[in-house]
FIVOTI-946840 format. One record per residue (C-alpha): x, y, z; residue number from 1. Coordinates in steps of 0.2 Angstrom, whole numbers. Layout:
<site px="X" py="Y" pz="Z" n="NUM"/>
...
END
This chain:
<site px="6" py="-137" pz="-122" n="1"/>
<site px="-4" py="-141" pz="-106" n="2"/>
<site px="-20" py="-139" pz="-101" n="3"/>
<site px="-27" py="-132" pz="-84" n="4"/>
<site px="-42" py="-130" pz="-74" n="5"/>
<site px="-37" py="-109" pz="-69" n="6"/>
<site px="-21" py="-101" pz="-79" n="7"/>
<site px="-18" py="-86" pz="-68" n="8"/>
<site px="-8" py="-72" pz="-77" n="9"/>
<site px="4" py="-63" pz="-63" n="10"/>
<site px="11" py="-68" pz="-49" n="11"/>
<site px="10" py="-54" pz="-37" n="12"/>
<site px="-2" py="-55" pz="-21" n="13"/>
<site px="-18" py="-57" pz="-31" n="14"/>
<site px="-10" py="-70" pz="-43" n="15"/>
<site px="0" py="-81" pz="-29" n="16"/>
<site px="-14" py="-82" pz="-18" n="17"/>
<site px="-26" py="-87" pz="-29" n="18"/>
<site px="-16" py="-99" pz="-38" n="19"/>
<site px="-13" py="-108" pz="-21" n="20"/>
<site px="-32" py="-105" pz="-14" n="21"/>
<site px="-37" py="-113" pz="-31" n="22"/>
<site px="-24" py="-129" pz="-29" n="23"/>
<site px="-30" py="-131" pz="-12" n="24"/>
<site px="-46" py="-133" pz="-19" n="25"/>
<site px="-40" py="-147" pz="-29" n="26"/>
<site px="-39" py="-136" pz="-46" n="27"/>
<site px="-26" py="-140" pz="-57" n="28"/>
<site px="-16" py="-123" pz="-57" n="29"/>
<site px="-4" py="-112" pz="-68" n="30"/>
<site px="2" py="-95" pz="-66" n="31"/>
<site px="12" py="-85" pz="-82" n="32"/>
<site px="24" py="-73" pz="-74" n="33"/>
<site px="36" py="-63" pz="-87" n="34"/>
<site px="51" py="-58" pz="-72" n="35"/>
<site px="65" py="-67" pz="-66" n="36"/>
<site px="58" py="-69" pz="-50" n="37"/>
<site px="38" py="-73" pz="-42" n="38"/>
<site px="31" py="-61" pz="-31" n="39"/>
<site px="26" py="-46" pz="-42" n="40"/>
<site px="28" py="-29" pz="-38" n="41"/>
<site px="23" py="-29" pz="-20" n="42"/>
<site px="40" py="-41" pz="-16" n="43"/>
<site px="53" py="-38" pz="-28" n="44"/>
<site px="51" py="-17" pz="-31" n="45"/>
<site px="36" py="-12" pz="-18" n="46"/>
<site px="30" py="-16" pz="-1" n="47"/>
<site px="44" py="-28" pz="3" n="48"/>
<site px="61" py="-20" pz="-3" n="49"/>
<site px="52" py="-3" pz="5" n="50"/>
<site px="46" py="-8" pz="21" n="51"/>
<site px="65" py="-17" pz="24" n="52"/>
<site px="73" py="2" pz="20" n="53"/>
<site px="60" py="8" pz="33" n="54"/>
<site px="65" py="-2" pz="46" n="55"/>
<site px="84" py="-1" pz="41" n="56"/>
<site px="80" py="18" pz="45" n="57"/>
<site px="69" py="19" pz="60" n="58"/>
<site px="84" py="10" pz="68" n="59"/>
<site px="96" py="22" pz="63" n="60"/>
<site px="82" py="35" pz="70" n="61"/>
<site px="81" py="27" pz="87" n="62"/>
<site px="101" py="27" pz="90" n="63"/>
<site px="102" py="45" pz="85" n="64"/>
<site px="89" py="53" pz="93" n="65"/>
<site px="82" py="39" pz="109" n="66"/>
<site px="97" py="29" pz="113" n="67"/>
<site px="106" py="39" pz="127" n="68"/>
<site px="89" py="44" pz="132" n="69"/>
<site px="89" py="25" pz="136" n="70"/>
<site px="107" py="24" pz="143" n="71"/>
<site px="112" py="16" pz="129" n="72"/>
<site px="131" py="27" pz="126" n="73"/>
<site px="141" py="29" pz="110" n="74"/>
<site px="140" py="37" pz="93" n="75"/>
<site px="124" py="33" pz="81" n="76"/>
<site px="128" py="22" pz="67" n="77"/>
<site px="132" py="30" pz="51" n="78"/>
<site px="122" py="21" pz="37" n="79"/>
<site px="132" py="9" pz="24" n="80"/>
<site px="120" py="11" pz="11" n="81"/>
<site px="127" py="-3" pz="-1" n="82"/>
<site px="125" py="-15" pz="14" n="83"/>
<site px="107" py="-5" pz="17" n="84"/>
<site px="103" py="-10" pz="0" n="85"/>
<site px="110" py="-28" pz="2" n="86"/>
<site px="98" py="-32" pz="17" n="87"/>
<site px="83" py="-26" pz="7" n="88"/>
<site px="89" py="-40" pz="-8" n="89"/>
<site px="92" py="-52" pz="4" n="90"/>
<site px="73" py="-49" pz="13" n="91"/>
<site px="66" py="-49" pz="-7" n="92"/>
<site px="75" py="-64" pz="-12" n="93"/>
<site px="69" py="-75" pz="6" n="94"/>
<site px="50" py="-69" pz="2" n="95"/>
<site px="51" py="-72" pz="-18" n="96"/>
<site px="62" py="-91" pz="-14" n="97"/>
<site px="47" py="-93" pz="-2" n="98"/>
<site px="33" py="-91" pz="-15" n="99"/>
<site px="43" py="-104" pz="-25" n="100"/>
<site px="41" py="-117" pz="-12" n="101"/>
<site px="23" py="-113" pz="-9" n="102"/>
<site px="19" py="-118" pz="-28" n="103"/>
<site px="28" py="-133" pz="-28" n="104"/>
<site px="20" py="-139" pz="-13" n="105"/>
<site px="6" py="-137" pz="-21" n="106"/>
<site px="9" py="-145" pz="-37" n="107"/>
<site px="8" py="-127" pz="-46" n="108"/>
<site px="16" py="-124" pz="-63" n="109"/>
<site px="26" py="-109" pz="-65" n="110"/>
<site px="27" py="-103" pz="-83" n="111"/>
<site px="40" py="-93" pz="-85" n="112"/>
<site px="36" py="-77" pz="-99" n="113"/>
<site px="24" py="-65" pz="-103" n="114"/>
<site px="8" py="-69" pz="-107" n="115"/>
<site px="-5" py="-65" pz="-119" n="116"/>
<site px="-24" py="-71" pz="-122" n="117"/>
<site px="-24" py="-76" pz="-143" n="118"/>
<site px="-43" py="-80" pz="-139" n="119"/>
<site px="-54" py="-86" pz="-124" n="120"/>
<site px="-47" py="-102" pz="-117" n="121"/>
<site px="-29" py="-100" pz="-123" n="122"/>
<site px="-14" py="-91" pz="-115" n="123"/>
<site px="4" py="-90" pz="-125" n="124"/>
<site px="17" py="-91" pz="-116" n="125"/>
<site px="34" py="-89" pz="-126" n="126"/>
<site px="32" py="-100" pz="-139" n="127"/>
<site px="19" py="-112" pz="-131" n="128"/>
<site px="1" py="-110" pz="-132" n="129"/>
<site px="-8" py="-117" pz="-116" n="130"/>
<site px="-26" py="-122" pz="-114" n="131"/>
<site px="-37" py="-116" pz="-98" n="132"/>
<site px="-56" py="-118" pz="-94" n="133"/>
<site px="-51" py="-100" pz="-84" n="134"/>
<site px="-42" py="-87" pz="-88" n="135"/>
<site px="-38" py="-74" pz="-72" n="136"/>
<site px="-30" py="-58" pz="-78" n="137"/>
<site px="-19" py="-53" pz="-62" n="138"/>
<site px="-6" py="-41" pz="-71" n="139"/>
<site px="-5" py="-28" pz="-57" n="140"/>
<site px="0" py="-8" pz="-59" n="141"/>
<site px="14" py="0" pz="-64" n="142"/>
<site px="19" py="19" pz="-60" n="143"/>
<site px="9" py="33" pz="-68" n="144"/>
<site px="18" py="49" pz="-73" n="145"/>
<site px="14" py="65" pz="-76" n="146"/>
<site px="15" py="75" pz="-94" n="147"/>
<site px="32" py="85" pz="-96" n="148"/>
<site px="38" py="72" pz="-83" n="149"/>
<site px="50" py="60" pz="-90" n="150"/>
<site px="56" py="45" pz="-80" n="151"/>
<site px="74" py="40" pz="-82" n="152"/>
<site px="74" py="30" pz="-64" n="153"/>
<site px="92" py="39" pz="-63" n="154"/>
<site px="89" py="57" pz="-60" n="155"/>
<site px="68" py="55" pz="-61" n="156"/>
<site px="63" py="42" pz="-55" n="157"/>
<site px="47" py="30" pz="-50" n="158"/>
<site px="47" py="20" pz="-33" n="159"/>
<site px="59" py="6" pz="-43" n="160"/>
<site px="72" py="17" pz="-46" n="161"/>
<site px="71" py="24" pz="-28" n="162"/>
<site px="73" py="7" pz="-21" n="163"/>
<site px="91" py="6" pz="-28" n="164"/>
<site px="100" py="22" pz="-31" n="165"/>
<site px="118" py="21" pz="-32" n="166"/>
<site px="119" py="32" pz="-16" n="167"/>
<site px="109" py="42" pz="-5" n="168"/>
<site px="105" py="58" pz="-12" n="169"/>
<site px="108" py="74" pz="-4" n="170"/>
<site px="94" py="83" pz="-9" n="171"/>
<site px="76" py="76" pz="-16" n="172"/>
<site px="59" py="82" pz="-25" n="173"/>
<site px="45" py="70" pz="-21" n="174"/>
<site px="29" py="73" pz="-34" n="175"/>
<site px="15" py="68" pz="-23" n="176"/>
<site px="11" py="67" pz="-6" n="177"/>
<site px="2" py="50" pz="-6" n="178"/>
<site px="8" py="32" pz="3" n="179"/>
<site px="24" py="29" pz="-9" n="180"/>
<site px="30" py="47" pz="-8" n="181"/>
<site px="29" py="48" pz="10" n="182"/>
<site px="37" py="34" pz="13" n="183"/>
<site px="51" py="33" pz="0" n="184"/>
<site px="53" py="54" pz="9" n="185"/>
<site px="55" py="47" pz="25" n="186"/>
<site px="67" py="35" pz="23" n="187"/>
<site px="79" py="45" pz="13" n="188"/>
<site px="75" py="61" pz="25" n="189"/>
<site px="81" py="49" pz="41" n="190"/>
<site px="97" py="47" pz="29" n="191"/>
<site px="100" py="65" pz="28" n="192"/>
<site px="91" py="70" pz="11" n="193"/>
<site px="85" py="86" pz="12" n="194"/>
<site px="65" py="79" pz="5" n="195"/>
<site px="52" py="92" pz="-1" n="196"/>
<site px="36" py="86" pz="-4" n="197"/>
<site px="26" py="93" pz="-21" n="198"/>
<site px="6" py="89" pz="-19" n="199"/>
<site px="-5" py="96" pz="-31" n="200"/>
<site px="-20" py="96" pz="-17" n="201"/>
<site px="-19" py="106" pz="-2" n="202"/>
<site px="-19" py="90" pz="8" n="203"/>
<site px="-8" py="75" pz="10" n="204"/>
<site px="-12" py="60" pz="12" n="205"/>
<site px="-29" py="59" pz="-2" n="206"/>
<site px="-45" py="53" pz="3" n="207"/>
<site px="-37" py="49" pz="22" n="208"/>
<site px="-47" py="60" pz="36" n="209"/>
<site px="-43" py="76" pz="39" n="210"/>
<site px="-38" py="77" pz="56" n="211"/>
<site px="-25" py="63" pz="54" n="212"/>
<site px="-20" py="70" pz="39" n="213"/>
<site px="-14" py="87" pz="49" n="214"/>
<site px="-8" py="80" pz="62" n="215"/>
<site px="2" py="68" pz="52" n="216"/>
<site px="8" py="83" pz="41" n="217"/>
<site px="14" py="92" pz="57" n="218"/>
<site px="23" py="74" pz="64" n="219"/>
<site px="31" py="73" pz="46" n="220"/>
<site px="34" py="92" pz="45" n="221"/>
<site px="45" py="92" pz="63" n="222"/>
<site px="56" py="76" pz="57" n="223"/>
<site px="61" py="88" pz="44" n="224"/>
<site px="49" py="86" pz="29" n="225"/>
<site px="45" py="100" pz="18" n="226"/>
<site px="29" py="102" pz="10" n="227"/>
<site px="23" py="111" pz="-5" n="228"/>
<site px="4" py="111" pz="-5" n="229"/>
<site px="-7" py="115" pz="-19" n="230"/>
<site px="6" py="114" pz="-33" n="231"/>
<site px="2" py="109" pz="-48" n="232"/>
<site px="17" py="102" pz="-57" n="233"/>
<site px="20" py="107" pz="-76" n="234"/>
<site px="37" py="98" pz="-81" n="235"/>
<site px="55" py="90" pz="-73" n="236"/>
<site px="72" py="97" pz="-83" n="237"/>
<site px="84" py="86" pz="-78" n="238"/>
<site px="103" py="88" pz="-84" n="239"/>
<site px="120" py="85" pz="-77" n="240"/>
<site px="117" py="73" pz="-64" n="241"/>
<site px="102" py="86" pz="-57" n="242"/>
<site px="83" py="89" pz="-60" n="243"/>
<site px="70" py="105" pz="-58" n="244"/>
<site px="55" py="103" pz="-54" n="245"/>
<site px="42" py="119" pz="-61" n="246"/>
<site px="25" py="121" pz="-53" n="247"/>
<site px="13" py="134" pz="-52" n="248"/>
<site px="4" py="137" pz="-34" n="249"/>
<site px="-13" py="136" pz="-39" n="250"/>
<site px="-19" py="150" pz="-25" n="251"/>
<site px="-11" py="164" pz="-34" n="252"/>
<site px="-5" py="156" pz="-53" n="253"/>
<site px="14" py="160" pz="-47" n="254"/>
<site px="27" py="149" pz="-56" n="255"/>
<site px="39" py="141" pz="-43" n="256"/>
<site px="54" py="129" pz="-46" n="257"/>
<site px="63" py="116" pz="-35" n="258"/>
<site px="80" py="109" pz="-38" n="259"/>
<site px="87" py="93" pz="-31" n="260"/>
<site px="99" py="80" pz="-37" n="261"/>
<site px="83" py="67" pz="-36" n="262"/>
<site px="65" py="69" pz="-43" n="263"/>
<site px="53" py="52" pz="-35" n="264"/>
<site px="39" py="54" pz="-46" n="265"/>
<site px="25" py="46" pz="-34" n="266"/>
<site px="9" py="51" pz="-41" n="267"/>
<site px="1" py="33" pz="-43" n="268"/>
<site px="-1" py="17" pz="-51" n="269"/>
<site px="-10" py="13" pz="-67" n="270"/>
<site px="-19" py="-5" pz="-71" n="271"/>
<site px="-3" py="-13" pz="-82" n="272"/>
<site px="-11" py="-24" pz="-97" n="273"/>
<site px="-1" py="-20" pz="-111" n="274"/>
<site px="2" py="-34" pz="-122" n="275"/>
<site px="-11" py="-47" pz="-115" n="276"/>
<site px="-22" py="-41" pz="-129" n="277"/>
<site px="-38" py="-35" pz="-123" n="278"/>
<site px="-42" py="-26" pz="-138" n="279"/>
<site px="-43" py="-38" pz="-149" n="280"/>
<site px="-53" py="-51" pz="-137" n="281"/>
<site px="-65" py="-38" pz="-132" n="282"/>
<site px="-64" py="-36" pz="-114" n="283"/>
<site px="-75" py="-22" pz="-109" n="284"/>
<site px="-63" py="-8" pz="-100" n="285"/>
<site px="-71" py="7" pz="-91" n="286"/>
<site px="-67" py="24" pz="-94" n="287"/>
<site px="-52" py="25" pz="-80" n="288"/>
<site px="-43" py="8" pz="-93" n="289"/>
<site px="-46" py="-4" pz="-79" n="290"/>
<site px="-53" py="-20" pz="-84" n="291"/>
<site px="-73" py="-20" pz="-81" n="292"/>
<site px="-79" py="-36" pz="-71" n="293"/>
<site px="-97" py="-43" pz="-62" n="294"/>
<site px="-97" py="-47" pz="-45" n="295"/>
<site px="-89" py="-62" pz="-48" n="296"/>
<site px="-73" py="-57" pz="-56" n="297"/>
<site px="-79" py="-62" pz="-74" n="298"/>
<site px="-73" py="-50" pz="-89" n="299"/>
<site px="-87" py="-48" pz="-104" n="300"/>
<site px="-76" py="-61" pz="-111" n="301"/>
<site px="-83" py="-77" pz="-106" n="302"/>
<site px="-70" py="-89" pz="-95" n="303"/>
<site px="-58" py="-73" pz="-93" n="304"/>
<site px="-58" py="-65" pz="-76" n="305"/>
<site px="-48" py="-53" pz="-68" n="306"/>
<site px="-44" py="-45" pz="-51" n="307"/>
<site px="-31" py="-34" pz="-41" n="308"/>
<site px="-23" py="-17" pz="-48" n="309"/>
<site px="-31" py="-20" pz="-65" n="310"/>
<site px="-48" py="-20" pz="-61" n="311"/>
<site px="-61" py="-4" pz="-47" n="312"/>
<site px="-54" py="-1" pz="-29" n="313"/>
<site px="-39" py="2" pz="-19" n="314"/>
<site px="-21" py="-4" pz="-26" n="315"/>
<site px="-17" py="-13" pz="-11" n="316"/>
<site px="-7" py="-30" pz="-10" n="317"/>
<site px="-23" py="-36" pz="4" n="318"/>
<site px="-37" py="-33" pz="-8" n="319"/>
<site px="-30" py="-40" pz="-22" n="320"/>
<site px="-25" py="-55" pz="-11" n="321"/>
<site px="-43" py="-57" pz="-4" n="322"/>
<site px="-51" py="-58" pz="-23" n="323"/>
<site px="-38" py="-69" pz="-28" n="324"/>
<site px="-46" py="-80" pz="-14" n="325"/>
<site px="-61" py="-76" pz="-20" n="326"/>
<site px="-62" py="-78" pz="-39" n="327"/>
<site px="-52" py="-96" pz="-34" n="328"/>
<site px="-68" py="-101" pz="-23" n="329"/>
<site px="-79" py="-96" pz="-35" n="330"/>
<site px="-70" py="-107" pz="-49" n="331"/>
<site px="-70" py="-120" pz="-39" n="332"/>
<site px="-91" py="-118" pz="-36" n="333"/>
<site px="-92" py="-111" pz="-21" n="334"/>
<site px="-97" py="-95" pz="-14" n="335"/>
<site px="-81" py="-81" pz="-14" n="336"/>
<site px="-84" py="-64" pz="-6" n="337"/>
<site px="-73" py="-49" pz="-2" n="338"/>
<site px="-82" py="-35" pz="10" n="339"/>
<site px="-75" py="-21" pz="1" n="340"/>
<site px="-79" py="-12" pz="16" n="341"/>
<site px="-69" py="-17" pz="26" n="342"/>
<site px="-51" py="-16" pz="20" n="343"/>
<site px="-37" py="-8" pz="28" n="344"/>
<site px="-25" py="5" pz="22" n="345"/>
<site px="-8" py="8" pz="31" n="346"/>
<site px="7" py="20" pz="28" n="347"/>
<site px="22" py="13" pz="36" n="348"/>
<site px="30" py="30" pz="40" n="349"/>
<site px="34" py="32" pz="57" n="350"/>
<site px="22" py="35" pz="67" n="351"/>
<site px="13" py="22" pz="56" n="352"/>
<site px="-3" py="28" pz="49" n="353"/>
<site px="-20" py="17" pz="47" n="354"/>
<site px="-36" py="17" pz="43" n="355"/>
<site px="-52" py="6" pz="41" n="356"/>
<site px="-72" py="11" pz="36" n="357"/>
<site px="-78" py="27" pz="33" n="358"/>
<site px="-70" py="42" pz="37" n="359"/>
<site px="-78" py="59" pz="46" n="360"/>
<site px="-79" py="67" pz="31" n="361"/>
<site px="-88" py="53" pz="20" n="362"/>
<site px="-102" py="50" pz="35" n="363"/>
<site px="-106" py="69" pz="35" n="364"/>
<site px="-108" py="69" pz="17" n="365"/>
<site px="-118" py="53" pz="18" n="366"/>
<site px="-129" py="63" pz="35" n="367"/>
<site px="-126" py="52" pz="43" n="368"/>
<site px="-129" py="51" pz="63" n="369"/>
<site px="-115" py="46" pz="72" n="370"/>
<site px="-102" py="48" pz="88" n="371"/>
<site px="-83" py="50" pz="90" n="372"/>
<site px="-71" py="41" pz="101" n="373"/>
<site px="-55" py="46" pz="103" n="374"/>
<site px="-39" py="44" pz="115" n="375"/>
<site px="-20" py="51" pz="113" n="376"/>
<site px="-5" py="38" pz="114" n="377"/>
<site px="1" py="52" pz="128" n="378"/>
<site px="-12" py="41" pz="140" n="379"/>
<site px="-4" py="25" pz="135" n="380"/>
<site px="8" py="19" pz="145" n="381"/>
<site px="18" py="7" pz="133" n="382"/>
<site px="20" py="20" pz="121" n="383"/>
<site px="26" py="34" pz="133" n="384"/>
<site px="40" py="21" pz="138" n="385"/>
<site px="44" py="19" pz="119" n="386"/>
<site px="44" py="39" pz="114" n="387"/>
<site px="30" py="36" pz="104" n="388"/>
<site px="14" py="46" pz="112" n="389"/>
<site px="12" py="57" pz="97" n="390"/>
<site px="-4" py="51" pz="89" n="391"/>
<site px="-23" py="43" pz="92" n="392"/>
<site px="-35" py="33" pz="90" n="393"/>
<site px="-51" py="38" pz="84" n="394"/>
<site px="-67" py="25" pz="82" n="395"/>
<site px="-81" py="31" pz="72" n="396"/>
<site px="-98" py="24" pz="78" n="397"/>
<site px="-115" py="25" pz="72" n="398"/>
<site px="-126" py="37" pz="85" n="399"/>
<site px="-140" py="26" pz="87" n="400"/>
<site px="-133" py="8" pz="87" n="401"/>
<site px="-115" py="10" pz="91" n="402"/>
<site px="-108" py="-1" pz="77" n="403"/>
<site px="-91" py="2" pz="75" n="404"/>
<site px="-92" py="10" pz="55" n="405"/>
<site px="-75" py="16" pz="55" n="406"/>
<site px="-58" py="17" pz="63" n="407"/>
<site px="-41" py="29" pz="61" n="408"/>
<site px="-27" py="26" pz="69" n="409"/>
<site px="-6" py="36" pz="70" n="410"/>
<site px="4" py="30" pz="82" n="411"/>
<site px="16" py="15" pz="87" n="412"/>
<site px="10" py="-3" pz="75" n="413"/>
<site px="-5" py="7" pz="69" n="414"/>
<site px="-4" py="-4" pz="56" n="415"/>
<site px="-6" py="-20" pz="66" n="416"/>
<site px="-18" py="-12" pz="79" n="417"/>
<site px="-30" py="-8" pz="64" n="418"/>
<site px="-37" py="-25" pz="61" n="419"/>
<site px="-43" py="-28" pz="79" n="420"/>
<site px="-57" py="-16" pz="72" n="421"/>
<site px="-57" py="-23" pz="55" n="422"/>
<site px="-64" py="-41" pz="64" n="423"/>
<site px="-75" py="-30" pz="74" n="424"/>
<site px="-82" py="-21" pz="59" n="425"/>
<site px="-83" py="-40" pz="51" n="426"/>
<site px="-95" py="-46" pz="65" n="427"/>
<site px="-105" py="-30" pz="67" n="428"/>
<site px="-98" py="-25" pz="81" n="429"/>
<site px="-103" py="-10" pz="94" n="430"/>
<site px="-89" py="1" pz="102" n="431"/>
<site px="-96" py="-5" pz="118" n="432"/>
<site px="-90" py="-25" pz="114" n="433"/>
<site px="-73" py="-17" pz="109" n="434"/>
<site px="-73" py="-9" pz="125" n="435"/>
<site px="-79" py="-22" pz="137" n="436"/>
<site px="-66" py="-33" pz="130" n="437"/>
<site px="-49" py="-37" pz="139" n="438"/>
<site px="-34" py="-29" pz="134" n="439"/>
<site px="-18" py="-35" pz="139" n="440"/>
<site px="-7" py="-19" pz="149" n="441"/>
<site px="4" py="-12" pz="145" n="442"/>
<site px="2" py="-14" pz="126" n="443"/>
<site px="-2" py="0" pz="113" n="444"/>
<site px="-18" py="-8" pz="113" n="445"/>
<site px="-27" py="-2" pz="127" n="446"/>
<site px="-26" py="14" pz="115" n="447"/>
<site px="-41" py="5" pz="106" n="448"/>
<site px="-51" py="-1" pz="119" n="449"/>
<site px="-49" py="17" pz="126" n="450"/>
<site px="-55" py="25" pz="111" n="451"/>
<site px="-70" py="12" pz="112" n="452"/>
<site px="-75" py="17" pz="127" n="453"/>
<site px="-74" py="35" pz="122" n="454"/>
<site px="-88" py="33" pz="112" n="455"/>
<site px="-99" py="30" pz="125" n="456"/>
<site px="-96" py="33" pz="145" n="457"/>
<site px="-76" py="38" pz="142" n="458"/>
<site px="-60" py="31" pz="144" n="459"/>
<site px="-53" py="27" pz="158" n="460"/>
<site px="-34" py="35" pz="154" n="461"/>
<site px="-39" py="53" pz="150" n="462"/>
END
């Protein structure tokens, strides 16, 4: 038995990050983590295993379809999926070896098990009850399902199971048309599954604005994505190696049916908390079985906290990293903060897909006044050099004061161009301070000082 300042229970992105914020701030430190391996989710089965298969398959893209564009001669590479699958373990296991490093450079205590809470101030972790003036719940998500859906990660499976198939299918059903299921399709549709897309809306891509959301329907559609929209799925038979799908299009009530040798069931996480007992501590959930918290991360429970997928807002890796910085700070008496409105979403499709702020959508239904900046990559000149001027940049500003309130970007590194906007937004910025700001050329960019400059005079390049 020992006895610590913070005891942090997971060690994804929220857990990690906040156990090192909280030993960097001279906190003595320990985090309960019940797989073989740090990292949670987003390195061993999530973000990290995915985003290597992505980039395994946007090479194999490139050679087939830009190389002797380039002069570059000679047949495509064909994929050698057990070596495909071998790179992504060897890309988890660098990133989870590096998060062991990091805690015992900072004198953190891994303890190795799952966890539960027997009363405030106490965390059991096998056999071994541990004391800990704070308790910070950092469990993360695990994949929802649908009813008359059964996942078996063989025929039907979740994210997990699609990470590690024993080969690549020839045929798939994706169940929802959100960030998992668009990227798990792209990368086996760049393989050669044949990928069909089942959404229950009539959009993809929930909550995203609706322009990029067509026009990354119709990018996706033309790499040889099929989509289903407004489907609402009532069950998966699978038998003999295959699975069907059965759905009823909710514009006329017809019953249709999909067939493929692989069903990725990606309709969204769900707070995992099993086993910590909650229940009989107390802790206040709301209605949604997330755990309810103040502004500073505190449960109802006095000395329990929690913070990432468990608790309100956007399952992302970042914002669960950013309160985990937070809650540490405030342990530690000072003042931690995260500006929930200015966190970034990225789909790692290609193009790549991101956003920051308020969508067009969200400031009419707020009436809000406001003003549109937008420029095509088929202006910039990096990205016509790279075949990648599908897409735009879009900056949303307010009409009167020109502060930058939101951003929407799908082209090439969307994903990395985002945050230029996300600092503006963090300063206050104008779309004129984005715009009279240098831009090296040629980079992709220029796209978003272009779009800044749209908002106002116009750009330069259109």
């Amino acid at each position: 038995m020992a006895s610590y300042d913070v005891l942090i229970i997971g060690s994804g992105p929220g857990g990690y990050v906040g156990a090192i914020r909280a030993a960097q701030l001279g906190l003595k430190v320990a985090v309960a983590e019940g797989r073989e391996t740090l990292g949670g989710t987003c390195l061993n089965v999530g973000c990290i295993p995915s985003k290597a298969l992505l980039h395994a398959t946007h090479m194999l893209h490139e050679a087939e379809e830009n190389f002797a564009k380039m002069g570059l001669s000679g047949a495509a590479p064909k994929p050698d999926w057990k070596q495909m699958l071998a790179y992504k373990d060897e890309v988890i296991g660098q990133n989870t070896k590096g998060i062991e490093f990091l805690f015992k450079k900072n004198k953190i205590d891994w303890l190795k098990g799952w966890a539960t809470i027997p009363a405030p101030g106490k965390v059991t972790v096998g056999d071994t009850t541990h004391d800990a003036k704070a308790i910070v719940i950092a469990s993360g998500s695990e994949a929802s399902t649908l009813p008359g859906v059964e996942i078996d990660e063989k025929t039907v499976v979740t994210s997990t199971g699609a990470l590690a198939l024993p080969k690549i299918p020839k045929s798939m059903v994706v169940i929802g048309a959100g960030v998992i299921g668009l990227e798990m399709g792209s990368v086996y549709s760049r393989l050669g599954t044949e990928v069909t897309v089942v959404e229950y809306l009539d959009h993809i891509t929930p909550g995203m604005d609706a322009e990029v959301q067509k026009t990354f329907q119709r990018m996706l559609g033309k790499q040889g994505l099929k989509f289903v929209l407004g489907a609402a799925v009532e069950k998966v038979e699978a038998a003999k190696g295959k699975a069907r799908v059965h759905y009823k299009l909710r514009k006329d009530d017809s019953a249709q049916s999909a067939e493929a040798e692989v069903v990725l069931v990606a309709t969204g996480r769900r707070p995992f908390t099993q086993g910590l007992g909650l229940d009989k501590l107390g802790v206040e959930m709301t209605k949604r079985g997330q755990i309810a918290v103040d502004a500073h991360y505190a449960t109802s429970v006095k000395g329990i906290y929690a913070i990432g997928d468990v608790i309100e807002g956007p399952m992302l890796a970042h914002k669960a990293e950013d309160e985990g910085v937070a809650v540490a700070e405030i342990l530690a008496g000072q003042a931690g903060h995260v500006n929930y409105g200015v966190i970034p979403g990225v789909i790692y499709t290609h193009p790549e897909v991101a956003t920051v702020g308020k969508t067009e959508e969200q400031l009419k239904d707020e009436g809000r006044a406001y003003k549109v900046g937008k420029f095509s990559f088929m202006g910039n000149g990096r990205a016509k050099a790279v075949f990648a001027g599908d897409g735009f940049v879009k900056i949303l500003a307010d009409k009167e004061t020109d502060r930058i309130l939101g951003c929407h970007v799908i082209g090439p590194m969307a994903g990395d161009l985002i945050h230029e906007v996300c600092v503006a937004m963090e300063f206050g910025a104008s779309a004129e301070d984005l715009a009279r700001t240098c831009h090296a050329h040629p980079t992709f960019s220029e796209a978003m000082r272009e779009a800044a400059l749209a908002c106002n005079d116009g750009p330069i390049h259109s």
